[in-house]
VOPA-942832 format. One record per residue (C-alpha): x, y, z; chain; residue number from 1. Coordinates in Angstrom, 2 decimals. Layout:
// residues N
(pt (X,Y,Z),A,NUM);
...
// end
This chain:
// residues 360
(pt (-92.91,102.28,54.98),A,1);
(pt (-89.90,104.20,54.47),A,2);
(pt (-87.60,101.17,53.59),A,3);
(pt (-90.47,100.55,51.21),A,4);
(pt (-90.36,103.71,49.24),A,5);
(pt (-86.80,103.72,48.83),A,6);
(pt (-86.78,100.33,47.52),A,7);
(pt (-89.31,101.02,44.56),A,8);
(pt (-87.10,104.14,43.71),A,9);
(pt (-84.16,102.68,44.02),A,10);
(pt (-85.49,99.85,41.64),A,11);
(pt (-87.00,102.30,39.13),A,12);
(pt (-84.06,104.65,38.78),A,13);
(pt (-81.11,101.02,38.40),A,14);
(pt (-83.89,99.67,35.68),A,15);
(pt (-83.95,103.40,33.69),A,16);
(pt (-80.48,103.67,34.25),A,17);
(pt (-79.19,100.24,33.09),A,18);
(pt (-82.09,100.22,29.71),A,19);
(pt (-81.18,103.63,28.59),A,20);
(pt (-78.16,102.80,26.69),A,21);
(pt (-80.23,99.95,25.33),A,22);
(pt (-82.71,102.38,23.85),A,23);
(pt (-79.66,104.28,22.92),A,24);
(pt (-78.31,101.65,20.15),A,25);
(pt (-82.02,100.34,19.23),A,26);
(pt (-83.18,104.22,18.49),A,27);
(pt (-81.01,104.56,15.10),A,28);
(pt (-82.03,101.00,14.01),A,29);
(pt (-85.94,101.71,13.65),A,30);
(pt (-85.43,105.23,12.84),A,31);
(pt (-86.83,106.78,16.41),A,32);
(pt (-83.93,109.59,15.99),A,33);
(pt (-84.21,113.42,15.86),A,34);
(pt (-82.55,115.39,13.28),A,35);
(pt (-81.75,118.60,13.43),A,36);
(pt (-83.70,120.56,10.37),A,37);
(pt (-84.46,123.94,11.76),A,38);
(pt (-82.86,126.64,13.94),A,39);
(pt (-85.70,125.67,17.02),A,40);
(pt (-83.31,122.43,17.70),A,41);
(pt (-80.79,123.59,20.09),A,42);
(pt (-78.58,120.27,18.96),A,43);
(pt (-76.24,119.78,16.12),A,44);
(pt (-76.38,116.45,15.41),A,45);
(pt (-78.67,113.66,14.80),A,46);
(pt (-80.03,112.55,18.27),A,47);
(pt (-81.50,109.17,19.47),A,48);
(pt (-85.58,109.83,21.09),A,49);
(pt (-86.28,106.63,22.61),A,50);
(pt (-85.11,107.41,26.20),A,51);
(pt (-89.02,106.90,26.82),A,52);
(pt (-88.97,103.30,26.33),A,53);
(pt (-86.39,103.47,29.63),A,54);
(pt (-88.82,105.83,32.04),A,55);
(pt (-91.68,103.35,30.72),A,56);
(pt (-90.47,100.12,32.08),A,57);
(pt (-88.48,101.76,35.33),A,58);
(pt (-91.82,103.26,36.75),A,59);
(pt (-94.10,100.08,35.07),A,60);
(pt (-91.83,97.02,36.45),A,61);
(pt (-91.23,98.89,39.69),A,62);
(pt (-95.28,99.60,39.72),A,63);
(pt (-96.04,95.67,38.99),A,64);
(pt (-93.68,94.30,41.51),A,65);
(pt (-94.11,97.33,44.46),A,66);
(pt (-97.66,97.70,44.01),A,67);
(pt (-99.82,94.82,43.66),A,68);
(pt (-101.60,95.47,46.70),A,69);
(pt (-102.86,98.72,46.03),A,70);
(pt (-103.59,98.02,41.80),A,71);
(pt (-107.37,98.02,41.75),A,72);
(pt (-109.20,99.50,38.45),A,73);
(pt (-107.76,102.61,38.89),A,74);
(pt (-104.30,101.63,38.45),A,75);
(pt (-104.91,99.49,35.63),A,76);
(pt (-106.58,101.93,33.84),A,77);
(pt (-103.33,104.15,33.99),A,78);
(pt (-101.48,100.92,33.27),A,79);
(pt (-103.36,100.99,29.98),A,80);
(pt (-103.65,104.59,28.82),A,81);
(pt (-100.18,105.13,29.87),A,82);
(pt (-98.78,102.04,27.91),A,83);
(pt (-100.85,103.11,24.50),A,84);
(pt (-99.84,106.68,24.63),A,85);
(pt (-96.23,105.74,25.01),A,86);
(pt (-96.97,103.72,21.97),A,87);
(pt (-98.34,106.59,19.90),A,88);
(pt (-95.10,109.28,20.85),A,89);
(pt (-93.40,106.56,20.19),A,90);
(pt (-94.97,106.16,16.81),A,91);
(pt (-94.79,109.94,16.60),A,92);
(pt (-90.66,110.10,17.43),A,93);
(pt (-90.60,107.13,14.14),A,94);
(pt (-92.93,108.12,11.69),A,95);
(pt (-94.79,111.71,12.69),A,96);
(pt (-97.91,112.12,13.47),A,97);
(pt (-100.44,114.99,12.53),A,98);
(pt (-101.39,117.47,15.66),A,99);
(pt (-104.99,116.49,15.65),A,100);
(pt (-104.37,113.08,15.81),A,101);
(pt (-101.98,112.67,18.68),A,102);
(pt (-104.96,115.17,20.13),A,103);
(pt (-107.54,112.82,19.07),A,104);
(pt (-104.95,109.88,21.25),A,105);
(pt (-104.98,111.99,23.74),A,106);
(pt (-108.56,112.13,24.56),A,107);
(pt (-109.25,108.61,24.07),A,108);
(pt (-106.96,107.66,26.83),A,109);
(pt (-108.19,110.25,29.05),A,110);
(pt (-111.57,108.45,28.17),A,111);
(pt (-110.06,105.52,29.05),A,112);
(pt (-109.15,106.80,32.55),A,113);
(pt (-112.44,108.18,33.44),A,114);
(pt (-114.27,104.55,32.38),A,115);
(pt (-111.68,103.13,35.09),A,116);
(pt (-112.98,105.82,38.08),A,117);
(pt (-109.70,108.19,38.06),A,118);
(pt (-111.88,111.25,37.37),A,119);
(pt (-112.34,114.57,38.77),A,120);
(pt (-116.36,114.15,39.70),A,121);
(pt (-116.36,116.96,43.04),A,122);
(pt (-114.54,119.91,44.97),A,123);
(pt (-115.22,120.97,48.21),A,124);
(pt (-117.67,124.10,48.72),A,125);
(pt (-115.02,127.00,49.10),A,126);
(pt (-118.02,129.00,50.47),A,127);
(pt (-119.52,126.72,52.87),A,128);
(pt (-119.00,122.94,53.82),A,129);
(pt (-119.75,120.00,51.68),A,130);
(pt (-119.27,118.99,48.32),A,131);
(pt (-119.89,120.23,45.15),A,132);
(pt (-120.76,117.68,43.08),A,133);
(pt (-120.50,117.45,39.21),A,134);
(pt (-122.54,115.92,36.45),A,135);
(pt (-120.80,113.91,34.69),A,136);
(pt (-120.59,115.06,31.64),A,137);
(pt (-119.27,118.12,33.50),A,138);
(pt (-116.38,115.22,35.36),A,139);
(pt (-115.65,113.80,32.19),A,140);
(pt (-115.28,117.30,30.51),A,141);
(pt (-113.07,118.32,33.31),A,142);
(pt (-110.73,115.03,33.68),A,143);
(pt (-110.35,115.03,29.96),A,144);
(pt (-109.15,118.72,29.88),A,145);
(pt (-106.96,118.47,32.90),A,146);
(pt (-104.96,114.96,31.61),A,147);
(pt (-104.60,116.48,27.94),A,148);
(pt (-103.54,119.55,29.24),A,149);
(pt (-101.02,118.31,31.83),A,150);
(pt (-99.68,115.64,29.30),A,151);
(pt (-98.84,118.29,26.57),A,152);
(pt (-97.02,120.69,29.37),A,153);
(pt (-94.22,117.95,29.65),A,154);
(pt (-93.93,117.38,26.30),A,155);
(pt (-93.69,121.54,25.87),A,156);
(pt (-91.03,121.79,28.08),A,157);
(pt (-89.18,118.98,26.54),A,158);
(pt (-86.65,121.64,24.45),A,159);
(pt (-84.15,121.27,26.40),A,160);
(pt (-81.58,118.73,27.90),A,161);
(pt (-82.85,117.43,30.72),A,162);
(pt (-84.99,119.62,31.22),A,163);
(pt (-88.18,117.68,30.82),A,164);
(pt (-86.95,114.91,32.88),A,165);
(pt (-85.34,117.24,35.67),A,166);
(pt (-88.49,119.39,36.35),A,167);
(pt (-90.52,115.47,36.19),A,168);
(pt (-88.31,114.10,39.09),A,169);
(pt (-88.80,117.74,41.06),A,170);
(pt (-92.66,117.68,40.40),A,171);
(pt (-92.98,113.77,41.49),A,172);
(pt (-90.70,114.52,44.63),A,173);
(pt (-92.89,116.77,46.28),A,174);
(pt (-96.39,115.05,45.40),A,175);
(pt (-94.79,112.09,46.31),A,176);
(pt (-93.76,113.89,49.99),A,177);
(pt (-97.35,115.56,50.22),A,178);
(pt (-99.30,112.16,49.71),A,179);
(pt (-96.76,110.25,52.56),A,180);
(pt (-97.46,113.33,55.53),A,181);
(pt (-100.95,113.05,54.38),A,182);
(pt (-101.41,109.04,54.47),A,183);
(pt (-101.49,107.76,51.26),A,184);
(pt (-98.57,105.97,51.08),A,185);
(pt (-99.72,103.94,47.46),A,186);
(pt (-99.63,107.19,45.79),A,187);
(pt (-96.75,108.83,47.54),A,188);
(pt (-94.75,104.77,46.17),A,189);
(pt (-96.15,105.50,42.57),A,190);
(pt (-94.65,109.00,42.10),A,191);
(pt (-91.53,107.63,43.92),A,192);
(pt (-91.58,105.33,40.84),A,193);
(pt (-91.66,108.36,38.60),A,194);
(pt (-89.01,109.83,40.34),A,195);
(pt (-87.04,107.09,40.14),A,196);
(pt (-87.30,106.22,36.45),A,197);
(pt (-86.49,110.31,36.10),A,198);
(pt (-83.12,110.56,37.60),A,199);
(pt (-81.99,106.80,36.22),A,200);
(pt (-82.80,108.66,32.81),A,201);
(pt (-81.22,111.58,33.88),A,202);
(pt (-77.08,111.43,33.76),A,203);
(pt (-77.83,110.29,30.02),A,204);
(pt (-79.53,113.17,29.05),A,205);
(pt (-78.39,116.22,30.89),A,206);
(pt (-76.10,118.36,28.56),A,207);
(pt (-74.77,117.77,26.56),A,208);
(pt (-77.06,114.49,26.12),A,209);
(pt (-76.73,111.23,24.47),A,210);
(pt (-80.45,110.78,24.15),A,211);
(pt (-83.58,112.32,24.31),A,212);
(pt (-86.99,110.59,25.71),A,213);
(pt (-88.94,111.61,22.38),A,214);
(pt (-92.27,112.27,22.34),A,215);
(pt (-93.04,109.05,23.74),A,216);
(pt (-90.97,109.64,26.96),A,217);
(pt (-93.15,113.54,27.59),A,218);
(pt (-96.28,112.07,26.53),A,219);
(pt (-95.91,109.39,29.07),A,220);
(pt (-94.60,111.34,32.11),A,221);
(pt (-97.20,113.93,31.52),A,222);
(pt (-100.24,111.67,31.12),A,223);
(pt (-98.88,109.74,34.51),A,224);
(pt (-98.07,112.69,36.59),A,225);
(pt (-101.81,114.31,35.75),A,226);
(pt (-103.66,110.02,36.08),A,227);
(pt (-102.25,109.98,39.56),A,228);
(pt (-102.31,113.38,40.83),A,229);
(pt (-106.05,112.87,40.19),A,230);
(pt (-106.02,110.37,42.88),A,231);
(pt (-106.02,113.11,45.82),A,232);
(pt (-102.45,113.40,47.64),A,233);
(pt (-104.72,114.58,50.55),A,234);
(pt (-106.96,112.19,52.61),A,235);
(pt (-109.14,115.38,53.01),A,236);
(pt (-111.49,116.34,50.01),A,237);
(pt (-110.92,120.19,49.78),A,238);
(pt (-109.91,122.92,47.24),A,239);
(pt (-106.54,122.89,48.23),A,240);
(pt (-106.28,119.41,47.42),A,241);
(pt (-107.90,119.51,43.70),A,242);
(pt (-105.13,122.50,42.99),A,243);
(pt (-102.11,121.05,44.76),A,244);
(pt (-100.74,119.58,41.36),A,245);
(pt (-101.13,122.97,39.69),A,246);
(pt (-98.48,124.68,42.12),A,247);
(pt (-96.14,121.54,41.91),A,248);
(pt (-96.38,121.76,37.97),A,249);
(pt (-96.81,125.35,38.16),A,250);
(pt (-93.35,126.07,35.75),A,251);
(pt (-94.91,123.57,32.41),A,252);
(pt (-98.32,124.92,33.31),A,253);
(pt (-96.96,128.95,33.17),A,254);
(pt (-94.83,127.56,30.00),A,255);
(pt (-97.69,126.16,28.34),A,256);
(pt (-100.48,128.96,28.96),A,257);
(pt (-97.70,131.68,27.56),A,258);
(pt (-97.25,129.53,23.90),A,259);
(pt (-101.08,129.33,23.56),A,260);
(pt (-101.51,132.92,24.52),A,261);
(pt (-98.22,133.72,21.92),A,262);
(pt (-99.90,132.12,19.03),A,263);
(pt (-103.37,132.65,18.89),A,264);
(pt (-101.77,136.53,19.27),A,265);
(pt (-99.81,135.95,16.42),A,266);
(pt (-102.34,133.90,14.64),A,267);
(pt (-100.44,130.86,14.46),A,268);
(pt (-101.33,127.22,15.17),A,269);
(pt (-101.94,126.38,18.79),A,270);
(pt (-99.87,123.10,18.45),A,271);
(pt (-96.85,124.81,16.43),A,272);
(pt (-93.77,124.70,17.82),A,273);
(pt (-91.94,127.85,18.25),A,274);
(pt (-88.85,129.05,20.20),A,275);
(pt (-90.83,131.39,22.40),A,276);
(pt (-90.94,129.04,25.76),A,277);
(pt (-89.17,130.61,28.76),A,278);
(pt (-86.35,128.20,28.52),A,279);
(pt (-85.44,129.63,24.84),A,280);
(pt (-86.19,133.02,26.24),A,281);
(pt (-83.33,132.58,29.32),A,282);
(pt (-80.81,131.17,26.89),A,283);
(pt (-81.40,134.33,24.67),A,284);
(pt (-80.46,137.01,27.37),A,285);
(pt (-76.89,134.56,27.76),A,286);
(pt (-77.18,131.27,29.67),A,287);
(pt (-76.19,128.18,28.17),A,288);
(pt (-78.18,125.17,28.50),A,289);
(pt (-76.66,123.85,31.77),A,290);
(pt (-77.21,126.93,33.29),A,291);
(pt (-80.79,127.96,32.04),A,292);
(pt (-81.84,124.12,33.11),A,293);
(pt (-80.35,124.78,36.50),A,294);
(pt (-81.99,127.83,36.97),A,295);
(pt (-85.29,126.22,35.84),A,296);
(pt (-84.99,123.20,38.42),A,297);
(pt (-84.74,125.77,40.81),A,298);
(pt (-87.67,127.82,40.31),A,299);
(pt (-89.72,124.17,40.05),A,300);
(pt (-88.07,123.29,43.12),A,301);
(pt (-89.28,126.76,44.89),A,302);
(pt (-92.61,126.10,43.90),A,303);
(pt (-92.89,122.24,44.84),A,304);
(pt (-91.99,123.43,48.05),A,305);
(pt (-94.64,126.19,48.36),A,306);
(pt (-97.08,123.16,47.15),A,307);
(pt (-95.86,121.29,50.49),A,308);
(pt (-96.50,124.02,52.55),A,309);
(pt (-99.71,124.54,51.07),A,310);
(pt (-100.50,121.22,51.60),A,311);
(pt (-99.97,121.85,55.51),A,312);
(pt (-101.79,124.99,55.36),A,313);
(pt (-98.64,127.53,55.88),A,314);
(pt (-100.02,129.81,53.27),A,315);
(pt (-97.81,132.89,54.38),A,316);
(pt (-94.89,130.82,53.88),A,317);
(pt (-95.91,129.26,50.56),A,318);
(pt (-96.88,132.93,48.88),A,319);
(pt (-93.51,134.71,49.84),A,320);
(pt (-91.96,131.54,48.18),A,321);
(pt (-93.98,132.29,45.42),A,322);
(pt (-93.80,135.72,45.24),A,323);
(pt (-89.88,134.24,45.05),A,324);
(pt (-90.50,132.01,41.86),A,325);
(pt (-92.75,134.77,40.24),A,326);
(pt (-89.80,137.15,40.25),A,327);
(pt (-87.13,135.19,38.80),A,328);
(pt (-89.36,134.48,35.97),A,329);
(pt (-90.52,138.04,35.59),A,330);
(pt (-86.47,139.15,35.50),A,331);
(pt (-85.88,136.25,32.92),A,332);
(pt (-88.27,136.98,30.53),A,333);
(pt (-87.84,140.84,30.96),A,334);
(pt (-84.16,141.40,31.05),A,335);
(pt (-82.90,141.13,27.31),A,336);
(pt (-79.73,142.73,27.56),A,337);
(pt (-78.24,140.26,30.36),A,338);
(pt (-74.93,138.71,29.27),A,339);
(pt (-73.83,142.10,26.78),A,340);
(pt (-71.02,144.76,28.25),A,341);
(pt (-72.60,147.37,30.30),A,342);
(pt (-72.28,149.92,27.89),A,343);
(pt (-74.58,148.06,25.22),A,344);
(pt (-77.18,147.25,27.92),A,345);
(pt (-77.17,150.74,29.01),A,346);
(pt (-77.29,151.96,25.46),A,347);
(pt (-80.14,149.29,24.45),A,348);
(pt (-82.42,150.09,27.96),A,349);
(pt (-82.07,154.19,27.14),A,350);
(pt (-83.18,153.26,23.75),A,351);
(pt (-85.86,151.41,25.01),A,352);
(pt (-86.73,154.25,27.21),A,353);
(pt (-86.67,156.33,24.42),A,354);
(pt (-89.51,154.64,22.22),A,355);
(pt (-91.74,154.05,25.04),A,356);
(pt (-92.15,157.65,25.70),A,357);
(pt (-92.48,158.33,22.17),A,358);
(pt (-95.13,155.93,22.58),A,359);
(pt (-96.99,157.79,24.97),A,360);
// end
């Protein structure tokens, strides 16, 4: 089973690898490039978005040829939704599309997955034992919100270089490790497919990159990573289980809840794209890109490990990690004055100081 995983990552990361430059030299020819027009870019020159079309075929060919025995309705209905909201980022990265349309997209291929089973339709009773079962209207409700909402968290965290892609392979890594100690070896292959695709992407778009997946590319990780984390990575039907994803994804999720939360304060569009995300917010207090993407894989990579502990029910373990992750970000977003001399800082936090208790 081993040999088996490693073959359909191994296959998935040569295929990304060896199409990207492909999608490179096709990008500028049908106009899927990104320009920079505003001061949110964090490039200076125009840049090729169709690294998608690369993660797209590395996880689907490696999926066809790895998986057959395990495709049932499920898997073809992420087959499907997957392929047509590639098609509309991709459509998105040419032409642009409107906010409540790609929203509108969205939804219909959540739909789409529900109609083929992969729904969440229960939880366990955390009060008792059993299962609590939902209407479904309620399941549809709640599988729509979760795919939408985990498909848009890539795609928000897609600012900068490798970022997106980096944080994708981390994520898929430790799902993919949770569902082999638990049994469920299909799912733990089709992340491993993910991952694959993720790093053969990679070394072409860490800084400074030569392309960018586009729209397409976030849309498509995002809407695969939430299809088949819906499929339990846990044989056993419990609350841990339903959550697992959210501590694995826990970085996009955080990033995503604090730009909703920023706008509607500021009474801006909820879908408006800003340069308030915590990766802007490190680069602001003096990291560079490479660094600030570094620092990000590592606080993913604390918290995919807290999911696997978690998963084997080391909860003491798992929250001091946490407590870990929760501090770097608090000192991130906080600390304002990192990277000036020590003079400035000192002079900017007594100033600070200063109008607070005025404040008071």
């Amino acid at each position: 089973m081993i040999s088996a995983i490693s073959v359909i990552f191994i296959v998935a990361l040569i295929i990304s690898f060896a199409l990207t430059p492909l999608a490179i030299k096709i990008a500028p020819k049908i106009g899927a490039v990104d320009i920079p027009k505003d001061d949110r870019r964090m490039h200076t020159k125009t840049m090729p978005r169709f690294g998608g079309i690369a993660i797209y075929f590395g996880s689907m060919i490696a999926f066809a040829f790895f998986l057959p025995g395990t495709t049932d309705e499920r898997m073809t209905g992420i087959a499907i939704g997957a392929t047509l909201i590639l098609i509309m980022g991709i459509v998105d990265d040419i032409r642009g599309l409107s906010a409540k349309v790609k929203l509108v997209g969205q939804i219909a291929c959540a739909c789409i997955l529900y109609a083929s089973s992969v729904r969440i339709s229960f939880i366990s009773d955390p009060f008792g034992e059993g299962l609590i079962e939902f209407h479904w209207a309620v399941s549809l409700i709640v599988t729509v919100m979760w795919i939408v909402g985990i498909t848009n968290t890539i795609n928000l965290i897609d600012g900068l270089d490798g970022l997106a892609a980096g944080v994708s392979f981390i994520a898929t890594v430790a799902i993919a490790y949770i569902a082999y100690i638990h049994g469920r070896y299909e799912i733990c292959m089709a992340f491993m497919a993910l991952a694959g695709s993720c790093l053969g992407f990679l070394p072409w778009n860490f800084h400074p990159a030569k392309i960018f997946m586009g729209d397409g590319g976030a849309l498509y990780l995002g809407f695969v990573i939430s299809a088949i984390s819906v499929m339990s990575p846990m044989k056993s039907a419990t609350v841990i289980a339903t959550i697992l994803p959210i501590f694995v994804l826990a970085l996009p999720i955080l990033d995503t809840a604090m730009a909703i939360l920023r706008r509607l304060k500021n009474g801006r569009p909820i879908m408006e794209a800003d340069k308030g995300h915590l990766h802007h917010r490190i680069m602001n207090v003096g990291m560079g890109q490479k660094r600030t993407v570094l620092t990000l894989y590592c606080i993913s990579g604390i918290m995919g490990v807290a999911a696997i502990l978690i998963s084997r029910d080391l909860f003491i373990d798992a929250l001091l990690l946490i407590a870990i992750a929760t501090t770097l970000i608090y000192v991130f977003m906080k600390d304002r004055g990192f990277g000036k001399p020590f003079k400035e800082r000192q002079a900017g936090e007594a100033e600070e100081h200063l109008k607070e208790e005025e404040d008071k």
